[in-house]
PDB file of N, CA, C and O in Angstrom:
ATOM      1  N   UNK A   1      63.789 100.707  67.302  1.00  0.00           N
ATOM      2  CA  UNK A   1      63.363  99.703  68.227  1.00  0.00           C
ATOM      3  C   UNK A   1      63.951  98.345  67.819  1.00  0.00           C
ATOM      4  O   UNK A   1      64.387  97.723  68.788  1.00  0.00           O
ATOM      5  N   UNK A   2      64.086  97.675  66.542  1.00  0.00           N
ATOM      6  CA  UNK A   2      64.042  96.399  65.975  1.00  0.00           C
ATOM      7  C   UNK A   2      65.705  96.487  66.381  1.00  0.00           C
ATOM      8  O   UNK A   2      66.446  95.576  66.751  1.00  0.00           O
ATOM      9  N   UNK A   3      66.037  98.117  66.139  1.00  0.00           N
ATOM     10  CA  UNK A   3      68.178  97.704  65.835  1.00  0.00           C
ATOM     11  C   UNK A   3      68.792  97.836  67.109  1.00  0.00           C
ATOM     12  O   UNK A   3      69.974  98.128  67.290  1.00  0.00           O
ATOM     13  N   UNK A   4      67.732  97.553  68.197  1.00  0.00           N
ATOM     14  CA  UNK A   4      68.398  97.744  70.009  1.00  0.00           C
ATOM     15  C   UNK A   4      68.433  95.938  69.856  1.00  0.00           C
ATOM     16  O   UNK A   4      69.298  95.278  70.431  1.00  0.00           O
ATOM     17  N   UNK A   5      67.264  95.258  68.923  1.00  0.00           N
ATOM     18  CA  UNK A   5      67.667  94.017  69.416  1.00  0.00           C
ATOM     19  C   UNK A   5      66.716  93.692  70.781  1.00  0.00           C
ATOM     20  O   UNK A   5      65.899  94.475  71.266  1.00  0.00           O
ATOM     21  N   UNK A   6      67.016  92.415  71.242  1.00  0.00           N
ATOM     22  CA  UNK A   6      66.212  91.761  72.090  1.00  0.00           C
ATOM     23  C   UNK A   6      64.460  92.225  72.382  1.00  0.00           C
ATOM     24  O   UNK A   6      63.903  92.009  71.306  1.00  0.00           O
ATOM     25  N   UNK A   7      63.903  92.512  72.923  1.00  0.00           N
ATOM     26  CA  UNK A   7      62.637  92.833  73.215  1.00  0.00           C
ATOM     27  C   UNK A   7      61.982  94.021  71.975  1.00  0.00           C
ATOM     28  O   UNK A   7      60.925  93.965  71.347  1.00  0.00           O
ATOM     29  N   UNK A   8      62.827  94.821  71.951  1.00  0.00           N
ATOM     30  CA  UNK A   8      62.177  95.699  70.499  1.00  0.00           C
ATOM     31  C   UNK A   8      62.156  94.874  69.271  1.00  0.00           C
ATOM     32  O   UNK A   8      61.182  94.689  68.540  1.00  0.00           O
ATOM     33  N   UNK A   9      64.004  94.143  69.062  1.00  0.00           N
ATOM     34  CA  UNK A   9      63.128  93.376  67.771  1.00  0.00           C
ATOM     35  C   UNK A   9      62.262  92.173  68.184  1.00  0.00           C
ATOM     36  O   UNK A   9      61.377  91.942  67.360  1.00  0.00           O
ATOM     37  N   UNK A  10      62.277  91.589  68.934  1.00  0.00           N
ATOM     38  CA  UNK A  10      60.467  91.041  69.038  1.00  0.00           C
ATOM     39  C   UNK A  10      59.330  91.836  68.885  1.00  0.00           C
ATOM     40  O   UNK A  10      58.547  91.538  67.983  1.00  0.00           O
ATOM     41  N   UNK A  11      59.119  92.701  69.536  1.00  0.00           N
ATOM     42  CA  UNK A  11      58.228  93.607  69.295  1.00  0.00           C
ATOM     43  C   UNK A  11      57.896  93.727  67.735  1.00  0.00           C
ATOM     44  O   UNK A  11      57.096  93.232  66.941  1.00  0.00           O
ATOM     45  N   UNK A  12      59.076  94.768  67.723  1.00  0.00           N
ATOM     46  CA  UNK A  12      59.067  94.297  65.976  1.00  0.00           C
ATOM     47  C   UNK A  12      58.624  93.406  64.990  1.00  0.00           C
ATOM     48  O   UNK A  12      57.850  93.580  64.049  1.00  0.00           O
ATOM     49  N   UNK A  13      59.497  92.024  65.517  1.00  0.00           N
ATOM     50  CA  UNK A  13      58.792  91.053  64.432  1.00  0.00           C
ATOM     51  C   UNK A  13      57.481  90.865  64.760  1.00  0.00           C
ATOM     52  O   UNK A  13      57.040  90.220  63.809  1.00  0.00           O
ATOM     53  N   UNK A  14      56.186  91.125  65.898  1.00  0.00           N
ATOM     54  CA  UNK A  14      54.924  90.782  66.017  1.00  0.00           C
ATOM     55  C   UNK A  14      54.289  91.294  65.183  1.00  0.00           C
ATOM     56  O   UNK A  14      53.546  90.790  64.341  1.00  0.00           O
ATOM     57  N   UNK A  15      54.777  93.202  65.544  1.00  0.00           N
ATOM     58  CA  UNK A  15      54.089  93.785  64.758  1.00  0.00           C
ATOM     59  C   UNK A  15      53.976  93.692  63.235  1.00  0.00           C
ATOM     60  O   UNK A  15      52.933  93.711  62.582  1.00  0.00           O
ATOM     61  N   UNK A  16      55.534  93.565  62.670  1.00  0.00           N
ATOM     62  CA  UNK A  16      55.175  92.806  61.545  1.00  0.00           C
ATOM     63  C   UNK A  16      54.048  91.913  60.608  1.00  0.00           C
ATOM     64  O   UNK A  16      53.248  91.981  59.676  1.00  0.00           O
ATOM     65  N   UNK A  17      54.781  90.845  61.845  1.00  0.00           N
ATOM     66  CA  UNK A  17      53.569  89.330  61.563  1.00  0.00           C
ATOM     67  C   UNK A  17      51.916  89.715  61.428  1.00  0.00           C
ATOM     68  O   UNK A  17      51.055  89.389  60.610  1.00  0.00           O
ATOM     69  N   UNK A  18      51.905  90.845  63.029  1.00  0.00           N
ATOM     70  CA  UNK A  18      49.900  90.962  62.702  1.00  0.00           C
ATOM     71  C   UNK A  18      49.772  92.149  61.392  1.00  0.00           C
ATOM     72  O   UNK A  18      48.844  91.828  60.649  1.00  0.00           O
ATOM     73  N   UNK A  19      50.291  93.088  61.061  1.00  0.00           N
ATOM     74  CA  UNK A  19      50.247  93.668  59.800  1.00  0.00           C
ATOM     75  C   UNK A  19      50.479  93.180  58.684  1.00  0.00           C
ATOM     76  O   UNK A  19      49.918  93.730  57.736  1.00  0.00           O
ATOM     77  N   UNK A  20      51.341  92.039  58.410  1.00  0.00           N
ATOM     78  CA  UNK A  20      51.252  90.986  57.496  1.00  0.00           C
ATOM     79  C   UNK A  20      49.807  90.558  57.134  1.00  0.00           C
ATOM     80  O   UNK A  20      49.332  90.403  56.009  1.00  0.00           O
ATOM     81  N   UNK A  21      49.265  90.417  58.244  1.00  0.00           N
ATOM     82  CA  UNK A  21      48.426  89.015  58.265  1.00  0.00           C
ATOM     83  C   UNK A  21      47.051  90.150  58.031  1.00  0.00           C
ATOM     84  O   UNK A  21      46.043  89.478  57.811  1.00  0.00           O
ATOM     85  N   UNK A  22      46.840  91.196  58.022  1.00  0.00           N
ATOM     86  CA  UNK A  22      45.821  92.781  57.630  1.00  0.00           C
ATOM     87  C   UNK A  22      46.100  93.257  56.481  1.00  0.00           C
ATOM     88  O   UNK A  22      45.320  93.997  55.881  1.00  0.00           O
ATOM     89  N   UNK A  23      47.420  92.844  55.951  1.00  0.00           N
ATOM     90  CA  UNK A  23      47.648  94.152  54.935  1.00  0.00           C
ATOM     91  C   UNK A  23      46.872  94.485  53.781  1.00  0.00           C
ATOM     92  O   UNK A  23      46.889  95.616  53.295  1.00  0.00           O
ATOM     93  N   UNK A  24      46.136  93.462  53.289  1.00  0.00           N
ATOM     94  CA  UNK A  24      44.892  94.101  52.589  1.00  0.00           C
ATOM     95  C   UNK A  24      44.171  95.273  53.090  1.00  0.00           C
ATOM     96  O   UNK A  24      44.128  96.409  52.618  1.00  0.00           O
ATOM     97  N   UNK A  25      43.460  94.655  54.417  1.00  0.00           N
ATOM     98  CA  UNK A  25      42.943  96.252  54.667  1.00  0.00           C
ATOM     99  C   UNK A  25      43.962  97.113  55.561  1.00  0.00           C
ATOM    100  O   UNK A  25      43.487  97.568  56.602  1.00  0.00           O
ATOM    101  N   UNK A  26      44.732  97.272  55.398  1.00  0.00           N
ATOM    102  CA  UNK A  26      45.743  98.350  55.981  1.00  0.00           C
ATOM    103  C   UNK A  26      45.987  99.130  54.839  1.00  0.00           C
ATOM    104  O   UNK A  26      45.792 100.344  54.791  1.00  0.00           O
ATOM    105  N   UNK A  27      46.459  98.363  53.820  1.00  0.00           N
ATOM    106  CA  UNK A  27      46.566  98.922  52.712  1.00  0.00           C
ATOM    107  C   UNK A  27      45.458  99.713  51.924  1.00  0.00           C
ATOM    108  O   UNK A  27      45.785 100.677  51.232  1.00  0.00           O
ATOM    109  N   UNK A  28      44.528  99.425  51.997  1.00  0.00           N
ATOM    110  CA  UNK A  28      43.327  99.366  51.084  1.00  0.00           C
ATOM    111  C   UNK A  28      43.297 101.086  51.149  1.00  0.00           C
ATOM    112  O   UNK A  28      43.597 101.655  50.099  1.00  0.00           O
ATOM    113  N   UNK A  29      42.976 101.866  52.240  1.00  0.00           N
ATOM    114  CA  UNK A  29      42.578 103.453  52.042  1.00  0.00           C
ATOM    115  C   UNK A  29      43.651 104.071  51.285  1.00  0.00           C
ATOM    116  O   UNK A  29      43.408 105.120  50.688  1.00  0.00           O
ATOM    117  N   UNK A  30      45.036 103.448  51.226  1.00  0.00           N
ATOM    118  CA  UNK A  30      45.951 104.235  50.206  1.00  0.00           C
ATOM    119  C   UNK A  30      46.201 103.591  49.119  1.00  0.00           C
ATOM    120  O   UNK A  30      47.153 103.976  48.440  1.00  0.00           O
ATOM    121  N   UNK A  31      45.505 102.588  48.733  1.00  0.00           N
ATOM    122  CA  UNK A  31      45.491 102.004  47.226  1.00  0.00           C
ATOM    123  C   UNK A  31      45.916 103.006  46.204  1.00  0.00           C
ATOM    124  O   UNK A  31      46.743 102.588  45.393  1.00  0.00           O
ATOM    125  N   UNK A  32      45.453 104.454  46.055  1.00  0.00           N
ATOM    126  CA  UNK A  32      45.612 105.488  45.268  1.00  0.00           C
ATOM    127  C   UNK A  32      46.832 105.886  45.386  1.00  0.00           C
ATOM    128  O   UNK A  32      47.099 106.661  44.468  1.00  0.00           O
ATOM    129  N   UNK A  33      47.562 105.744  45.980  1.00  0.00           N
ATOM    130  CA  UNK A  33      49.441 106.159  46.335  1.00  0.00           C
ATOM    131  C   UNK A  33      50.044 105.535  46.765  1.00  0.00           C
ATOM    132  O   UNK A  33      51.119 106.065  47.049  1.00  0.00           O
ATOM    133  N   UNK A  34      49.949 104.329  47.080  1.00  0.00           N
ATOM    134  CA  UNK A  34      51.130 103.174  46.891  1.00  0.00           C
ATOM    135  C   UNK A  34      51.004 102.045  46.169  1.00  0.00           C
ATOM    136  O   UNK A  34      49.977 101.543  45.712  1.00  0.00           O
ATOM    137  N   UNK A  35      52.066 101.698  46.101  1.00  0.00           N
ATOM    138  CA  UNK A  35      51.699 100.363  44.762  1.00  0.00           C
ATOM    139  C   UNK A  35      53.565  99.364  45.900  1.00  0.00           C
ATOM    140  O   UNK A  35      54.772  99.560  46.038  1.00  0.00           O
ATOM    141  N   UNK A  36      52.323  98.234  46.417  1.00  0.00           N
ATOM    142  CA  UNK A  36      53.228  97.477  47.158  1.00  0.00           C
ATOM    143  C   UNK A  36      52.813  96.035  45.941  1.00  0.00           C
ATOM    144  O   UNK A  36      51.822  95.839  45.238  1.00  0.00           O
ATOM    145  N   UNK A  37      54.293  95.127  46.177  1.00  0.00           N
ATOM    146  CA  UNK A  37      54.391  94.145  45.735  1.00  0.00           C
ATOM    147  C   UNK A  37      54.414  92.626  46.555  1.00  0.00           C
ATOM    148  O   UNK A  37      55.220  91.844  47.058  1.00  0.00           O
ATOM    149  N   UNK A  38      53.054  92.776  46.336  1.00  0.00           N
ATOM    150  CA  UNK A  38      52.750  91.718  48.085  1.00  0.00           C
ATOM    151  C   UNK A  38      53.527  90.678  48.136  1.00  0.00           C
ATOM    152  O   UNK A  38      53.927  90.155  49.176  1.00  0.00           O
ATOM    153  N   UNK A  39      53.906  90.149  46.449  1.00  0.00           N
ATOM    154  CA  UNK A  39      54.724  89.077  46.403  1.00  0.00           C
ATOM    155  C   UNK A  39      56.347  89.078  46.654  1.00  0.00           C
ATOM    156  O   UNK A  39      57.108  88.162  46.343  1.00  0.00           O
ATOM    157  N   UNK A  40      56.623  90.037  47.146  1.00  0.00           N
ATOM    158  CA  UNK A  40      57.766  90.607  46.821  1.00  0.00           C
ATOM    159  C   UNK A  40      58.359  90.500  49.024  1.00  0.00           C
ATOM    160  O   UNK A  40      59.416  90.353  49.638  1.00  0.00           O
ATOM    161  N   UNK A  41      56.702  90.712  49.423  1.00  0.00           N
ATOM    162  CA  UNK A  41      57.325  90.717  51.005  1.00  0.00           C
ATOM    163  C   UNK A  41      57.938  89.484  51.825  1.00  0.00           C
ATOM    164  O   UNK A  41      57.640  88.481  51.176  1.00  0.00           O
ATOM    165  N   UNK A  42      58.453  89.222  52.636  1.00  0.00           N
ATOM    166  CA  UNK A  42      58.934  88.406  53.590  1.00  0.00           C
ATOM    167  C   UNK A  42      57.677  87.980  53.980  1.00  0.00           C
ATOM    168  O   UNK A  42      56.659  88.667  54.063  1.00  0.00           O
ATOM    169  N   UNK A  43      57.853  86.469  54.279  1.00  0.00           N
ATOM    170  CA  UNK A  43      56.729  86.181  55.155  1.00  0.00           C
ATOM    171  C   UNK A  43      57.160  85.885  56.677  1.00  0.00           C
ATOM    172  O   UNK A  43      58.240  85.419  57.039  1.00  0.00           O
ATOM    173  N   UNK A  44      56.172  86.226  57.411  1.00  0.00           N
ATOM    174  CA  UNK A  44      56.613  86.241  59.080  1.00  0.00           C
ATOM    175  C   UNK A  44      57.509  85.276  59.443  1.00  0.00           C
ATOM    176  O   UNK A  44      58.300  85.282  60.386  1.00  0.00           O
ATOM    177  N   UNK A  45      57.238  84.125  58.285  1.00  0.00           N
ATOM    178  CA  UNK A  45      57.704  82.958  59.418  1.00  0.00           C
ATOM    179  C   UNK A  45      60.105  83.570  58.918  1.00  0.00           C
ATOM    180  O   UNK A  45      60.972  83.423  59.780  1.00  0.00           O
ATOM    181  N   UNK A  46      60.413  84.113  57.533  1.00  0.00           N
ATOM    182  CA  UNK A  46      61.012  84.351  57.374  1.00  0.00           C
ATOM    183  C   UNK A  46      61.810  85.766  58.343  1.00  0.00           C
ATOM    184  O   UNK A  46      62.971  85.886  58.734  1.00  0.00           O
ATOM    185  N   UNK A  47      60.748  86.578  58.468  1.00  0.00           N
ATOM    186  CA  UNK A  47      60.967  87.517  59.279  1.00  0.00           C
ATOM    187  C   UNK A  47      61.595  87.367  60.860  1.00  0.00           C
ATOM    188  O   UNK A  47      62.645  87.773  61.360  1.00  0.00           O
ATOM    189  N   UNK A  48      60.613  86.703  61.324  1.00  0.00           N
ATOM    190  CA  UNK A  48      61.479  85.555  62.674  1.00  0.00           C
ATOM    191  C   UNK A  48      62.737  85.310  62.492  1.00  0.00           C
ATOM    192  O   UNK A  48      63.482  85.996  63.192  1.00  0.00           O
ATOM    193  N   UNK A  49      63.172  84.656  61.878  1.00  0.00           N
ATOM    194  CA  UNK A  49      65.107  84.448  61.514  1.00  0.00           C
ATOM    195  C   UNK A  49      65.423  85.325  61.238  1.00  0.00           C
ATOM    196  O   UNK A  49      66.275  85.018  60.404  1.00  0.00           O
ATOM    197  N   UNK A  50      65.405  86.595  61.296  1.00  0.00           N
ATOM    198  CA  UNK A  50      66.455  87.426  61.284  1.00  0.00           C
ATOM    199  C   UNK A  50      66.700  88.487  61.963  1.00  0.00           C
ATOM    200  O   UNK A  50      65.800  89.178  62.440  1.00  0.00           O
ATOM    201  N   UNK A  51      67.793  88.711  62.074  1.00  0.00           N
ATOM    202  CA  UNK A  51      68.807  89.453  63.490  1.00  0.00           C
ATOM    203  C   UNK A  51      68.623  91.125  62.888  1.00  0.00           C
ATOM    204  O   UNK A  51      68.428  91.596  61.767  1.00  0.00           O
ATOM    205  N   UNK A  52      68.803  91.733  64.312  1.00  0.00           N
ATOM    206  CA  UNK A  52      68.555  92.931  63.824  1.00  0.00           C
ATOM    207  C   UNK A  52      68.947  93.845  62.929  1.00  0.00           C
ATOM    208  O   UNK A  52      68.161  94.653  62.434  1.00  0.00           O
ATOM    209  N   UNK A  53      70.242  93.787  62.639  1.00  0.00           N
ATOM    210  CA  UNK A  53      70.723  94.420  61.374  1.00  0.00           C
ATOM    211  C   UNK A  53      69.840  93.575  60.232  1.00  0.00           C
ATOM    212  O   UNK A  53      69.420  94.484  59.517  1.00  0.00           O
ATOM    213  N   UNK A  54      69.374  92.414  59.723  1.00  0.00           N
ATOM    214  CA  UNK A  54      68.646  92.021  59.015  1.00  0.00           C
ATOM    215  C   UNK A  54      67.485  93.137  58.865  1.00  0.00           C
ATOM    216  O   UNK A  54      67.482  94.018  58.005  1.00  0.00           O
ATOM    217  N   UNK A  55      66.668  92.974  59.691  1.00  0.00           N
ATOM    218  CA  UNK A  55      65.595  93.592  59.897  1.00  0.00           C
ATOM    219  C   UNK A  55      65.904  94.744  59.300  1.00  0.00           C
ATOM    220  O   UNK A  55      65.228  95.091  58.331  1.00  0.00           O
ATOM    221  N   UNK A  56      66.820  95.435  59.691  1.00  0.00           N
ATOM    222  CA  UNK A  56      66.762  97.274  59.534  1.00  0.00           C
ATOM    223  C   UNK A  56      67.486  97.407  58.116  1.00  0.00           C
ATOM    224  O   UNK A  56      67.237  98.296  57.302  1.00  0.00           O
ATOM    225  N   UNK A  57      68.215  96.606  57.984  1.00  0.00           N
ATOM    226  CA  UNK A  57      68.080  96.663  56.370  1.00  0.00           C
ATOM    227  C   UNK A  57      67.082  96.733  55.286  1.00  0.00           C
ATOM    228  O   UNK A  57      66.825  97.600  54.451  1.00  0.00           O
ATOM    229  N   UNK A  58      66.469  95.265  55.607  1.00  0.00           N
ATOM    230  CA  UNK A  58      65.398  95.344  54.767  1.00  0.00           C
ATOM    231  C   UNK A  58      64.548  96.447  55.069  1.00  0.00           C
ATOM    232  O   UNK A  58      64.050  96.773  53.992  1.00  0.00           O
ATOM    233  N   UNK A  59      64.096  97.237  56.027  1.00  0.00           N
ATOM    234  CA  UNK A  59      63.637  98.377  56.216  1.00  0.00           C
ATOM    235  C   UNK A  59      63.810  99.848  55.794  1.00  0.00           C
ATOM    236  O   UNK A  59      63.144 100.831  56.116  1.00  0.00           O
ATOM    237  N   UNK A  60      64.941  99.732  54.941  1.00  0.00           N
ATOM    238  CA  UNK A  60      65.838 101.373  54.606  1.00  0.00           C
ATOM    239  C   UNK A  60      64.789 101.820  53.610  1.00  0.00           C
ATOM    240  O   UNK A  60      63.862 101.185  53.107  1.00  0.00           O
ATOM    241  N   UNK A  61      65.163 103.045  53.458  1.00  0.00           N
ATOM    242  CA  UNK A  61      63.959 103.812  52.482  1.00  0.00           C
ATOM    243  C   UNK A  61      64.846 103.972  51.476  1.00  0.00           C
ATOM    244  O   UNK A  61      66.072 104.010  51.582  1.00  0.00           O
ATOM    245  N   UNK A  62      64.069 104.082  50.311  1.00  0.00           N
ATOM    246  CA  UNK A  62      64.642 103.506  49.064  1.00  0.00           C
ATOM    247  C   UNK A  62      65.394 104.994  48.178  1.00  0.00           C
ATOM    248  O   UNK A  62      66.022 104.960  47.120  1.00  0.00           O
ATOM    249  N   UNK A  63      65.020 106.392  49.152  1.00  0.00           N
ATOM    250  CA  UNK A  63      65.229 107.493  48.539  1.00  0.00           C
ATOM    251  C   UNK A  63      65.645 108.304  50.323  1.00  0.00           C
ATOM    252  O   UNK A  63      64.761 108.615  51.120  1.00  0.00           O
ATOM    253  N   UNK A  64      67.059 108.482  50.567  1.00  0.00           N
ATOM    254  CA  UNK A  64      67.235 108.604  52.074  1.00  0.00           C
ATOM    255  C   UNK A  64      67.335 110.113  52.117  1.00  0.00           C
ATOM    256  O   UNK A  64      67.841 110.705  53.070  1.00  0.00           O
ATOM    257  N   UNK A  65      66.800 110.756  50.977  1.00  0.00           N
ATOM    258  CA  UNK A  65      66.721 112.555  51.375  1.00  0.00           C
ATOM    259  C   UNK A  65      65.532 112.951  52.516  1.00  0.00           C
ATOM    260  O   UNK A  65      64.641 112.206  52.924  1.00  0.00           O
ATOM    261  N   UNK A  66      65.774 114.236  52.870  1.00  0.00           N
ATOM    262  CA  UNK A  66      64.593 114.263  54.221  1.00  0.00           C
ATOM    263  C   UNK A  66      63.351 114.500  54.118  1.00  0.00           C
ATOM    264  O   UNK A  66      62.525 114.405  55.026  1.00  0.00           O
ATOM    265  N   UNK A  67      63.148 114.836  52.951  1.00  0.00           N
ATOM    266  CA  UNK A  67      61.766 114.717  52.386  1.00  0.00           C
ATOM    267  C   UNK A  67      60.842 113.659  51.978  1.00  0.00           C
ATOM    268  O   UNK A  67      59.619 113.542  51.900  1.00  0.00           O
ATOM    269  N   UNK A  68      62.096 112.768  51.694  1.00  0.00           N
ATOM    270  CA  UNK A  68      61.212 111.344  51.489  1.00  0.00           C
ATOM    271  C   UNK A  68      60.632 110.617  52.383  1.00  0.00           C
ATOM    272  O   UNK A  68      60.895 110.814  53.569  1.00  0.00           O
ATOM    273  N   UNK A  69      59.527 109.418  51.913  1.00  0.00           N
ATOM    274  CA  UNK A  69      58.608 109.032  52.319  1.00  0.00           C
ATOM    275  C   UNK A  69      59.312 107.464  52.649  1.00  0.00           C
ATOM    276  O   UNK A  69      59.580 106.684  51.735  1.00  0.00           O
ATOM    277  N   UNK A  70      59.478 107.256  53.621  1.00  0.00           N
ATOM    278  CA  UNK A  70      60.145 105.553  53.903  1.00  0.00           C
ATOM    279  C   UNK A  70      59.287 104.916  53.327  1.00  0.00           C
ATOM    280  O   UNK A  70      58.066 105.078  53.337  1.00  0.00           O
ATOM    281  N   UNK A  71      60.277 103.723  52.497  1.00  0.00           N
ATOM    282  CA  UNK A  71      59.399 102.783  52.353  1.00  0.00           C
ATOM    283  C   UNK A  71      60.399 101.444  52.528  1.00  0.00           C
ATOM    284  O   UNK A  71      61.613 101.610  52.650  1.00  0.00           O
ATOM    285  N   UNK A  72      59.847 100.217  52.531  1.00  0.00           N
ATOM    286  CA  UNK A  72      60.585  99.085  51.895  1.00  0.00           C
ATOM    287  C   UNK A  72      61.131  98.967  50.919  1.00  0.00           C
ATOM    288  O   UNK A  72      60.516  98.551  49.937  1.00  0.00           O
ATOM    289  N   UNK A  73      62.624  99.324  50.838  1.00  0.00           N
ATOM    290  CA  UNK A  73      63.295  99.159  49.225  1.00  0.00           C
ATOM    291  C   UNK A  73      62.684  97.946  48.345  1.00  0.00           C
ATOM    292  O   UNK A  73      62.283  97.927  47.181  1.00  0.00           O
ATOM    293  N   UNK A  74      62.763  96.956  49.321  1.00  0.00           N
ATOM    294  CA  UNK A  74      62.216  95.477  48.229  1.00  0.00           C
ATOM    295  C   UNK A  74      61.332  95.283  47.922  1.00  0.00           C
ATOM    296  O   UNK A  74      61.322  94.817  46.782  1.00  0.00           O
ATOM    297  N   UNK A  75      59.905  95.453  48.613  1.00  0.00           N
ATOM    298  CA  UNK A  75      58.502  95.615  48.282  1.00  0.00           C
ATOM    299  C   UNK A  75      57.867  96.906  47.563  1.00  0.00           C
ATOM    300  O   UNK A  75      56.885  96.886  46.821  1.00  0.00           O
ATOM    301  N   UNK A  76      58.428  97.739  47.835  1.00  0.00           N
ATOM    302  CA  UNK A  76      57.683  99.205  47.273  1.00  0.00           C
ATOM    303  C   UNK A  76      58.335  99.729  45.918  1.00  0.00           C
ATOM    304  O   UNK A  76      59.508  99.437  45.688  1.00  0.00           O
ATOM    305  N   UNK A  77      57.720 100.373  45.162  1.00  0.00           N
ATOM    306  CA  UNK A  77      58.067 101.378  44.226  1.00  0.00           C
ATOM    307  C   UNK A  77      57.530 102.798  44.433  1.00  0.00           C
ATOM    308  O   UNK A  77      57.817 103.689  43.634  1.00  0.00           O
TER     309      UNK A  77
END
């Protein structure tokens, strides 16, 4: 959606921004299996400036076999 550009990556960046602005409790029921580095994320207002290949970059999963679990290369371990 974000790498068509125009209306998806808006979309995109909202959804972002309001999951940003939750991610405590979004996060909270999988506390036990992920370990995010809150300091480590973009903040919305950064997220806004950037073009869609931006976006879908920072989005790649950090292990691209088909079994793996996407995550944010930069925030996640």
């Amino acid at each position: 959606m974000a790498e068509a550009g125009g209306d998806g990556l808006s979309l995109a960046k909202e959804v972002y921004t309001e999951a940003f602005a939750h991610r405590d409790e979004l996060c909270e029921p999988y506390a036990a299996v992920i370990d995010i580095h809150y300091d480590r994320l973009p903040s919305p207002a950064e997220v806004q400036g950037w073009t869609a290949q931006q976006y879908t970059s920072r989005c790649a999963t950090t292990d691209p076999t088909p079994d793996s679990i996407p995550t944010c290369a930069s925030c996640c371990t």
